[in-house]
C-alpha positions in Angstrom: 85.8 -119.4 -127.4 88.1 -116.8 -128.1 91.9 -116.4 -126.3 91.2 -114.2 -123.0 93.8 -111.1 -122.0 94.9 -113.2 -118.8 95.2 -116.9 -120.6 98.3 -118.2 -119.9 101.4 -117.6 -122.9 103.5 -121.1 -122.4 103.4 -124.3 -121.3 105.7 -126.2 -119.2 106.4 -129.8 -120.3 107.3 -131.5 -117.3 106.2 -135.0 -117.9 109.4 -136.6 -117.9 110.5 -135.0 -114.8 109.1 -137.2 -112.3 111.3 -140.4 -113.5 113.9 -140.1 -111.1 117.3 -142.2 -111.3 115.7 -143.3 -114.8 115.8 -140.1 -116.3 119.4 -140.4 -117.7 118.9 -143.9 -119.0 115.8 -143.1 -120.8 117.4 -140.2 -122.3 121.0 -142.3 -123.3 118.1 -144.7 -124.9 116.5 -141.8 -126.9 119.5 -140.5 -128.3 121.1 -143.1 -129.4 117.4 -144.2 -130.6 117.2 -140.8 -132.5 120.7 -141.3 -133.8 119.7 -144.4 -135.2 116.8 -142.6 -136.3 118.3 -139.8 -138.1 121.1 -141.9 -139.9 119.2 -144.8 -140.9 116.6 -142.6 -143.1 119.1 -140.6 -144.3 121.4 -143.6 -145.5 117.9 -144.3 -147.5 117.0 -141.2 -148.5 120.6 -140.9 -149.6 121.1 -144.2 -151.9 117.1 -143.8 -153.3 118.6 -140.1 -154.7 121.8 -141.5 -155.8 122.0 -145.4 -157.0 120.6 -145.5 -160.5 119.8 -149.2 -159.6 116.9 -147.6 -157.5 114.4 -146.2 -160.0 111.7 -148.1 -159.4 108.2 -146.4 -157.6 108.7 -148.2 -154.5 112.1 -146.5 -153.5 110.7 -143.4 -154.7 107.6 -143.7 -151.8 110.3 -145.4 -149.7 112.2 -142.1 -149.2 109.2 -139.7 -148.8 108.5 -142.3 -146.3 112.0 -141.9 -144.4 112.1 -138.2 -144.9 108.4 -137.9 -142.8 109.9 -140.2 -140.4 112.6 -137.9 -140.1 111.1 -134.5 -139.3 108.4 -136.5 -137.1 110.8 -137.6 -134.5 112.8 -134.5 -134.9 109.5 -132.6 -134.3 108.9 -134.2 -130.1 112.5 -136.3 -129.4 114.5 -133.1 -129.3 111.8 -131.5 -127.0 112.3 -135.5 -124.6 115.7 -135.1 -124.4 115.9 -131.6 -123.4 113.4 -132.1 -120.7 115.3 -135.2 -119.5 118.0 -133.3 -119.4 116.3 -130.0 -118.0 113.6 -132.0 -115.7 111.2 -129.5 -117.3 111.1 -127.3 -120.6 108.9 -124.2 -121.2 107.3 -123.6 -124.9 105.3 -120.9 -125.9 101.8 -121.7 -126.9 102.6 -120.8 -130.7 105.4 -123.3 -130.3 103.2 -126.0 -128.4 100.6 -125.6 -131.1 102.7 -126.0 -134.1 104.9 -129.4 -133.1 101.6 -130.5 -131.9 100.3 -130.2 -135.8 103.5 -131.2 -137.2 103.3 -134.4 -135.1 99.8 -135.4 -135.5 99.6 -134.3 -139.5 103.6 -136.2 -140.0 101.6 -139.2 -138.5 98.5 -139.2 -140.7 100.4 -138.4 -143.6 103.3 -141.3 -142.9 100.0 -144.0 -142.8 99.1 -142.2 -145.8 102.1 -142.8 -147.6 102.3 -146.3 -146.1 98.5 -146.4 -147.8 100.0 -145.5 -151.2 103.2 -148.3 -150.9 100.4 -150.9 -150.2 98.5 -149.7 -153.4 101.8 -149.7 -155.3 102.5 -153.3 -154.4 99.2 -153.9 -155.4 99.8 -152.9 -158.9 102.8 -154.6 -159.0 101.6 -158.1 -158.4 98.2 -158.1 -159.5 99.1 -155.8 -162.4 102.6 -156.3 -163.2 102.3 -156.1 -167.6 101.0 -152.6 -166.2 102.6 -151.5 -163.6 104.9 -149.1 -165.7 102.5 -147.4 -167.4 100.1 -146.7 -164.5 102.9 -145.8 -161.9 104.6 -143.2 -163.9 106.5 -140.2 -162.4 103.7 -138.0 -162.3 101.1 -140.7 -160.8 104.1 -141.5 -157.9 104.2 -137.2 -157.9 100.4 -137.0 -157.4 99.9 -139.6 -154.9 102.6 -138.9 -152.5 100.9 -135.0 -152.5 97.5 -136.6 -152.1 99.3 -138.4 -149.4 100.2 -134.9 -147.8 97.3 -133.6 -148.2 95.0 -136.3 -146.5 97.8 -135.7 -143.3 96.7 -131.8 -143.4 92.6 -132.3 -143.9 92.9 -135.1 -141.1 95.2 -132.6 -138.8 93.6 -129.1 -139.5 90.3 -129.3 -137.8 91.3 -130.8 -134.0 94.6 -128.1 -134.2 92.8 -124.8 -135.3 89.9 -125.5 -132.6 92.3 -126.2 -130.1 94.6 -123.4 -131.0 91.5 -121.2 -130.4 90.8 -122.1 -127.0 91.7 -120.0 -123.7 93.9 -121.9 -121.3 94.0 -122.0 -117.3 96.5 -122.4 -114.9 98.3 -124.5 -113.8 100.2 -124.4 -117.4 101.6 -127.8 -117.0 101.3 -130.5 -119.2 102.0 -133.6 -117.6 103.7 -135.5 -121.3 106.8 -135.6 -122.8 105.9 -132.7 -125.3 102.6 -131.3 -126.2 100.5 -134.2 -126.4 96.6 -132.7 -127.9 95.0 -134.8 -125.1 97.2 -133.5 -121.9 97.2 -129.9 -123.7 93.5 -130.0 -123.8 93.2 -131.1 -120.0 93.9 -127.0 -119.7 91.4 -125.5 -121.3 89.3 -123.2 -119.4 85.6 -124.4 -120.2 84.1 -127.7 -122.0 86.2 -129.6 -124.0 83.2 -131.9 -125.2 83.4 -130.2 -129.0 87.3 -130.3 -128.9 87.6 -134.5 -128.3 84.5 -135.2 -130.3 86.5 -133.5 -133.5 90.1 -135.2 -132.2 88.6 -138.2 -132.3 86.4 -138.6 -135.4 89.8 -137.0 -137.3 91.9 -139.6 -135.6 89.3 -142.3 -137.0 88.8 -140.6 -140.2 93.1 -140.9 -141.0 92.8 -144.2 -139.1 90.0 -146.2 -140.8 90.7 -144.9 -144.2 94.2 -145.4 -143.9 93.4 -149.2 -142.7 91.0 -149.8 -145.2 92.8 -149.0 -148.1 95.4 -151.3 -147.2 93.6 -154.3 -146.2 91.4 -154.1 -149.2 94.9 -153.8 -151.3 96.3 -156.9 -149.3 93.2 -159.0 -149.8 93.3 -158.4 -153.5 97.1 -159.2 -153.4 96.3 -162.4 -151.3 93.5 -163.7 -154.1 96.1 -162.7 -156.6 98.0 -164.8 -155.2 96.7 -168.1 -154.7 96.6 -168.3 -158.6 100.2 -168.6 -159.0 102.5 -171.2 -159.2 104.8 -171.8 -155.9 108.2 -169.7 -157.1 105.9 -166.5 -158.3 104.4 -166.7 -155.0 107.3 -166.5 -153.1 108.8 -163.7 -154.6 105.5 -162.0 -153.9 105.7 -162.2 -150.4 109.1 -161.0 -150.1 107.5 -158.5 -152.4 105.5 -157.6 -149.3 107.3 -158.9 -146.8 108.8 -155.8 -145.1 106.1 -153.3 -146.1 103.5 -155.7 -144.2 106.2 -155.6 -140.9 105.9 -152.2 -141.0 102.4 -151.3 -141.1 101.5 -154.1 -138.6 104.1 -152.3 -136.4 102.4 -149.0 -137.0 99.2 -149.9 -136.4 100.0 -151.8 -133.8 101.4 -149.4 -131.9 98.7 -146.6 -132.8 96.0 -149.2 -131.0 98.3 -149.6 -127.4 98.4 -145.6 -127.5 94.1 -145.9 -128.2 94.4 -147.9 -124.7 96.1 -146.2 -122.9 93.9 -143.3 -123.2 90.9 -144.4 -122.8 89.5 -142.9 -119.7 88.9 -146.2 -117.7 92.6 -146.7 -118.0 94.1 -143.3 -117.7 94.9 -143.4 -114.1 95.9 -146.5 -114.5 98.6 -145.6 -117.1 99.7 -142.4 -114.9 100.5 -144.0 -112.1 102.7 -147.0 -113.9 103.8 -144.0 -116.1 103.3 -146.3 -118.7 101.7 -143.8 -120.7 104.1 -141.8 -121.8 106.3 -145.0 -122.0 103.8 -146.1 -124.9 103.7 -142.5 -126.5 107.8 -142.9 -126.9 107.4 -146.0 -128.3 104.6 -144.7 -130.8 106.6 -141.9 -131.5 110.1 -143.2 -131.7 109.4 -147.2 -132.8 108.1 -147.4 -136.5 111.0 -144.6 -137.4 113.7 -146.5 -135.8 112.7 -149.7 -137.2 111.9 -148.5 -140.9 115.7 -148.5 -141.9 116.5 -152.1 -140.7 113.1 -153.8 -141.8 113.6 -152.8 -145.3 117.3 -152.7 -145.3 116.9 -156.6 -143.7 113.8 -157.4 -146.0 115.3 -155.9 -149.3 118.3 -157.4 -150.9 118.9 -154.4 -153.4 118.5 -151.8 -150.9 120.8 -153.7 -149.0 123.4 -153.9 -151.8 122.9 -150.3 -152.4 123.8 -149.1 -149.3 126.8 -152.0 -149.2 127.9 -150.0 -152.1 127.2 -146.7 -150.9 129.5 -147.3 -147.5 132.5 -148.2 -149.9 132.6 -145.0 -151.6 132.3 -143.5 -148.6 134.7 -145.3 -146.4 138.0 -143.3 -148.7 136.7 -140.3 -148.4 136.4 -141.2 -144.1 139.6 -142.6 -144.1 140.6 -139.0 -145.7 
């Protein structure tokens, strides 16, 4: 359908305002959350560009992987803690529509990118008298691209039919920014189109996503059993910490499945553990990111050991 003169012009996000006395500790937890956030990707981002120690294709995915993390919680936190802080927050439609592609596509394209680090580990334990050759700066180059790409094919669709769509009053969106399924609650007229597309793009970037790396970790795994016990040891802590992460990921993509499902919803509303799990899902695998690898990864550990004592003069300064 096609936007009517008298469709509404902005939202008002004003799921967070019905938290009460727990508004100001939920928003003390997400901004010291996107603090963490913010600094611990760009301490990686920040080494990965500067320590010549670094080099190698996996630190290279590593900081595209911080950087998406970075403009993904930047794209619905900032909105979270000006509603707590506000009780509700107005956004144009234009404005709704774009962090609502920025957030979905950030997400595809961060599972993408988490897709290409399982195929690089891949290559590096099942291929390792390779690995240089095949992951050369122009493969790394094209992959994380393809990586961006997949995020925009997966996102385009579900945005650009929503975005076309008239919407009725009340303009409230009862989330903590504009979530596609609350936003879509508004549409004036069937929405039976709108959440078959959502969902067969969400299983699309999901399944492809997952597939990819369980097949890479099941070659990886049959790789391994051939070795002798000190090779396969350093080939789990090979794996170690990007394995945390995408069980984290996914794991946390599958509790926001749940609590959407329609059996559930009211459920989920009335606990308001819904938006609860869409904070986490937002905010968890970007917080953790920095200290799984930075815990998981001696060099990157040593890098950024380093990196704080060139920096502490110039603080002292």
């Amino acid at each position: 359908s096609t936007r009517r003169p008298d469709a509404i012009t902005f939202f008002i996000i004003e799921g967070l305002a019905d938290l009460g006395k727990e508004k100001m500790v939920l928003f003390v937890i997400l901004l010291l959350g996107y603090m963490i956030i913010l600094g611990g990707n760009s301490m990686i981002i920040f080494v990965a560009l500067t320590d010549s120690k670094l080099k190698s294709p996996m630190y290279f995915f590593l900081y595209n992987l911080s950087f998406v993390d970075i403009i993904y919680t930047t794209s619905t936190i900032p909105t979270m803690l000006s509603g707590l802080l506000a009780g509700m927050k107005t956004i144009s439609v234009l404005g709704c529509f774009l962090q609502m592609h920025v957030f979905i596509q950030l997400a595809v394209t961060g599972r993408a990118i988490l897709t290409v680090m399982a195929y690089d580990r891949y290559v590096a334990i099942c291929n390792p008298l390779r690995y240089t050759s095949i992951m050369t700066k122009s493969a790394r180059v094209l992959l994380v691209a393809g990586a961006w790409s997949f995020g925009t094919l997966c996102t385009l669709p579900a945005t650009s039919v929503a975005f076309q769509r008239s919407y009725c009053g009340p303009n409230l969106v009862k989330h903590g920014w504009c979530d596609p399924s609350s936003v879509r609650r508004l549409v004036c007229g069937d929405v039976t189109v709108d959440n078959i597309i959502s969902l067969s793009c969400a299983m699309v970037a999901l399944l492809v996503t997952g597939v990819f790396i369980l097949t890479s970790y099941i070659l990886i795994g049959v790789s391994i059993l051939r070795m002798g016990v000190v090779q396969r040891l350093k080939a789990f802590r090979t794996c170690a910490a990007h394995l945390t992460v995408v069980s984290i990921s996914y794991s946390s993509a599958s509790c926001v499945y749940i609590s959407y499902r329609p059996s559930l919803y009211y459920v989920f509303t009335s606990f308001k553990v819904r938006i609860i799990v869409s904070v986490l899902y937002a905010a968890l695998t970007p917080f953790l990111n920095p200290m799984i690898y930075s815990l998981k990864n001696k060099e990157l550990r040593e890098s950024i050991g380093r990196t704080l004592m060139r920096l502490r003069p110039a603080v002292v300064l």
